[in-house]
C-alpha positions as MATLAB code, in Angstrom:
seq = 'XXXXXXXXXXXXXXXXXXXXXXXXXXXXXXXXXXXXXXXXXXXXXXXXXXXXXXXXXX';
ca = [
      -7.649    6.222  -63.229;
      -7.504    9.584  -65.132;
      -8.854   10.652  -68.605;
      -5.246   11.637  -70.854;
      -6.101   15.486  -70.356;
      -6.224   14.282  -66.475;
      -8.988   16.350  -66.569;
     -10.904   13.961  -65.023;
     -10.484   10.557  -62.632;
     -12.456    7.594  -61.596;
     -11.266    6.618  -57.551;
     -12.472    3.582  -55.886;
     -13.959    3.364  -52.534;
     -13.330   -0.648  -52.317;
     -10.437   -2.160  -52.700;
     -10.377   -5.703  -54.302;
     -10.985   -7.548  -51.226;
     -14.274   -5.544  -50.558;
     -15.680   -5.818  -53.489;
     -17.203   -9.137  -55.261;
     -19.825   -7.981  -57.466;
     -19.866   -4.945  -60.321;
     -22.389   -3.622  -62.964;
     -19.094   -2.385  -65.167;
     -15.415   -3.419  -64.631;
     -13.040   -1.746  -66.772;
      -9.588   -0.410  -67.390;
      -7.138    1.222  -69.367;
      -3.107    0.741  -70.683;
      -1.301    2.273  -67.286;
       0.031   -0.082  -64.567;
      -1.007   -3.283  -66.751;
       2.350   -4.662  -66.485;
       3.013   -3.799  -62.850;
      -0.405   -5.236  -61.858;
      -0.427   -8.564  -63.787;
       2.759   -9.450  -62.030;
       0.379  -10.325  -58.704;
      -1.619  -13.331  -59.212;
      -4.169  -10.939  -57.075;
      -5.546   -8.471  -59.503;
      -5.538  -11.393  -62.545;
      -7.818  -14.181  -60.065;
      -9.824  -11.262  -59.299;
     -10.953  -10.214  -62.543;
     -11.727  -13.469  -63.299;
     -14.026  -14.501  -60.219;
     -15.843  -10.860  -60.896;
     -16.372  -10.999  -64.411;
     -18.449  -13.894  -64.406;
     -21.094  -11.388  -62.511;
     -20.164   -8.366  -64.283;
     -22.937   -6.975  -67.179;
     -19.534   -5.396  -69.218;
     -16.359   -6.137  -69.121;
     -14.188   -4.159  -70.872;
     -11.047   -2.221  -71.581;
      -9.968    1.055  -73.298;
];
């Protein structure tokens, strides 16, 4: 995910599968559509907010 100057990125290490547990989950506006057409990414954000402290989305 990049900043709209793409001036600077966040890159994961984990994919979803990896990773069960996070302090912060967030996102922004690109790929929404395209990723909310896999049940995957939707089920996933569900089962790791309930352990998140923020969940949010810019």
């Amino acid at each position: 995910m990049r900043t709209d100057t793409a001036s600077t990125a966040v890159v994961a290490d984990r994919s979803i599968d990896e990773t069960d547990a996070l302090d912060v989950l967030g996102g922004n506006e690109r790929g929404v559509v395209a990723a909310m057409e896999s049940r995957a990414l939707p089920d996933w954000i569900r089962r790791v907010h309930e352990r998140t402290t923020w969940t949010t989305s810019a």
